[in-house]
N, C-alpha and C positions, 0 to 999 in steps of 0.2 A: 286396790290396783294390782298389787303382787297375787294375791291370789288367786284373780279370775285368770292372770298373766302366768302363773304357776300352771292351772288348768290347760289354758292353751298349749303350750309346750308339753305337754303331758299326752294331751288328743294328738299332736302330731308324729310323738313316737310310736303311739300305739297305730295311728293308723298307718305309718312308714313302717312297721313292722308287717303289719297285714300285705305292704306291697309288698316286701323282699320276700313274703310266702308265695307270692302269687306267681313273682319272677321266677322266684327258684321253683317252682312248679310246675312252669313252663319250658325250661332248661331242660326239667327231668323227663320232660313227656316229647323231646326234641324227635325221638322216634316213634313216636306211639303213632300208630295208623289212626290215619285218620283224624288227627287230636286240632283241633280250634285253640288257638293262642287265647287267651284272660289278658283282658285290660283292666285294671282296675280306675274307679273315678271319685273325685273328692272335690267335697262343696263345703263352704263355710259355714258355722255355725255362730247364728246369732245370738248377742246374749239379750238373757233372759227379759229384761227391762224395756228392751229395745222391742222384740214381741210382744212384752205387755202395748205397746205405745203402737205398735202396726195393728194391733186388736182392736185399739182405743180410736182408730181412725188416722193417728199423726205417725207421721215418717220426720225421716230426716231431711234435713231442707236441700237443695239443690247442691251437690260439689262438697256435700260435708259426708262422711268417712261415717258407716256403720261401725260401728262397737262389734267385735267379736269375741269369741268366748275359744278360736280355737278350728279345726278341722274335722270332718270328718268323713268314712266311706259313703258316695253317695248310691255304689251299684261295681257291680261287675259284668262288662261286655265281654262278647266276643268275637273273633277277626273271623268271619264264617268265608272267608274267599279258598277258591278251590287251591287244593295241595296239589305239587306235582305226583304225579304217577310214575310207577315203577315194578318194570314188568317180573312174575313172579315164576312162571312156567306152570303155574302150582292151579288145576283147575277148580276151584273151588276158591278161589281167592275172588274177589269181587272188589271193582271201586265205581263209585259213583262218578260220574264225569257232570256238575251241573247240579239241581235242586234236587233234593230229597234224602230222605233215609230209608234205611231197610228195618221193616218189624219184625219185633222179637219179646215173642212168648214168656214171659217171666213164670219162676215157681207158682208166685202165687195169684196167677190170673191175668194180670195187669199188662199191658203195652208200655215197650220199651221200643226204644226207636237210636239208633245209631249208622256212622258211616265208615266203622270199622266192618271190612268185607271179610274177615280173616274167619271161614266157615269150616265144619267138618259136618263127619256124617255120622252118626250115633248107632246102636248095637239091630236098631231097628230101618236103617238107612234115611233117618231122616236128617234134615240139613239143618244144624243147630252152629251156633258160637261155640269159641272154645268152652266157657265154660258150662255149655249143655244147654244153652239156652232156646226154644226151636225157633226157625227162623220163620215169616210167614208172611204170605203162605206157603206153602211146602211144595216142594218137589217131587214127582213120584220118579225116582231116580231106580234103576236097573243094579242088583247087585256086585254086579262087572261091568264097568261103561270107560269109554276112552272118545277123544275128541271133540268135548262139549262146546257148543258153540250157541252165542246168545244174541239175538235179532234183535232191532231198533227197537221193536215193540217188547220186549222183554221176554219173547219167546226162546227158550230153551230146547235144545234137542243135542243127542248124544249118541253114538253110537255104541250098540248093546251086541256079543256076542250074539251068535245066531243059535238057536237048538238043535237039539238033534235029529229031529223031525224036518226042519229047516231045510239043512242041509241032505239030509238024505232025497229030498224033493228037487233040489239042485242039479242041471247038468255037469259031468264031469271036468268041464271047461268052464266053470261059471266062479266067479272071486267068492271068497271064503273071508271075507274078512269084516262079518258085522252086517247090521240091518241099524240106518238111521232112524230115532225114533226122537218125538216128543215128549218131554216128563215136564209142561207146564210153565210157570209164565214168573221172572223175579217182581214182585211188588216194589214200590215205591210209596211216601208218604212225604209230602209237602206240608209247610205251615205259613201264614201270613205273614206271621212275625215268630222264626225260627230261634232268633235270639232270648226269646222269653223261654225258651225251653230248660227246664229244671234239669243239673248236672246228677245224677244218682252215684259216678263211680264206672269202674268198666268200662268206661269208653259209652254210658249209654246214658241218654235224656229221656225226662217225661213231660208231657204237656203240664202245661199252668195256665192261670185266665190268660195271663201276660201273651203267650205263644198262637193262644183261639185255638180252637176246635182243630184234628189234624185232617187234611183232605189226602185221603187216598187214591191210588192210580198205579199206571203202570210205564215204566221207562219211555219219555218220547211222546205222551201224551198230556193234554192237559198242564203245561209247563213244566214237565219235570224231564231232569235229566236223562243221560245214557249210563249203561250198567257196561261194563266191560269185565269180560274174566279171562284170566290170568296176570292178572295186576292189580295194585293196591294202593289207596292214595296214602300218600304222605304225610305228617305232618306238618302245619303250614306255618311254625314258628322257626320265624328267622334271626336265629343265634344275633347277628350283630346288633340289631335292633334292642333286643332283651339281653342284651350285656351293654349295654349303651342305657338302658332303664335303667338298668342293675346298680352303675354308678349313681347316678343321678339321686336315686333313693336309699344310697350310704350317705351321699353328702348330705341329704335332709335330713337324714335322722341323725348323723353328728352333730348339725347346724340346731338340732330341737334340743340336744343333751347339753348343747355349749348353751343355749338359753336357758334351759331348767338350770341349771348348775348359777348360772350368773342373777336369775333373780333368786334361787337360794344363799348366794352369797350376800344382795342386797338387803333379804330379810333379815338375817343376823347380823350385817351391820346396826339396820338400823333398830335393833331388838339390844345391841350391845348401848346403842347414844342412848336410848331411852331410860 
């Protein structure tokens, strides 16, 4: 009796442990662009006898109480609903309004996919993540460019200094202030089931069987969202909620140490009558 009761108490610190990681995780990532809240979720675990006997064909009869052995993690979700936005001035900043993510070029080959928009431009002008990652597909962005502006369909155009050929072609009444051009289209990348998508770190996921195959496209078509720039979506973990968890999963895991501790005291009683 005690000891499988021992065990049980045992599974539910450890997995109340894993939650207060999870909370405090999400606490910390309160401003991280773009960041999707963690649920964690917990299913019972049968004891073992009890599976022998669901194996063997027999169950428990109507209204009578499975034998349990304890708790544990059954999975971690995530709250995929849109963050608010928040506009940044900063052209190169990008947020998704809707489905999808933007891909990104890993070192070592692989696709990465994320809805942090937080982009720059590298010694070659390409449009990577902060941390150098290239975004894709690429931009053919102008070394001097101002007013960049991004269409439903994901088209991009900016205006580029004009040359000096340009201008010397120009009447002497004629605006000086740039030629609008095209440098190319933001991608988007959809999934059936975006939640099976495997967390790497960085703000960035990878496909798993879980997530299926990723379908590619571009802002506005094929169900996928709008790209807007100079704004950045937010993270969409809402403090009260996850400090509302927060307690919830101190009292459990007090309420598990007050039962570990209580059938350890019954053990040695009854190890002392013995």
């Amino acid at each position: 009796m005690t000891t499988w009761s021992l065990d049980a108490a045992r599974s539910g610190l450890l997995s109340q442990q894993r939650n207060l990681e999870l909370i405090a995780n999400n606490l910390a990532n309160v401003n991280t662009t773009g960041y999707k809240a963690a649920q964690m979720h917990f299913q019972d675990v049968l004891d073992a006898s009890e599976i022998l006997d669901v194996l063997n064909g027999s169950a428990p009869a109507d209204g009578e109480l499975s034998a349990s052995s304890g708790v544990q993690v059954a999975g971690v979700s995530r709250d995929l609903a849109q963050g608010a936005l928040r506009p940044t001035e900063r052209q190169l900043d990008f947020a998704i309004v809707g489905t999808g993510y933007f891909r990104i070029r890993l070192d070592d080959g692989s696709t990465a996919y994320t809805r942090d928009g937080v982009f720059a431009l590298d010694g070659d002008n390409n449009l990577v993540t902060l941390s150098g990652d290239r975004v894709e597909p690429g931009l053919d962005l102008p070394v001097d460019f101002s007013e960049m502006r991004i269409a439903a369909d994901g088209t991009v155009t900016v205006v580029r200094p004009q040359t000096q050929a340009e201008l010397d072609a120009l009447p002497d009444d004629a605006p000086r202030d740039g030629i609008r051009v095209e440098v190319g289209r933001i991608g988007l990348t959809r999934f059936v089931n975006p939640g099976g998508l495997e967390s790497i770190g960085e703000n960035l996921f990878q496909v798993t069987a879980a997530s299926q195959e990723p379908i590619d496209g571009f802002p506005g078509e094929d169900g996928m969202g709008e790209v807007h720039s100079g704004w950045l979506e937010a993270s969409n973990v809402d403090i009260a909620t996850e400090m509302t968890s927060l307690v919830l999963a101190q009292r459990a895991y007090q309420l598990n140490i007050v039962a570990y501790q209580t059938l350890e005291q019954m053990l040695t009683d009854a190890n002392q009558l013995v």
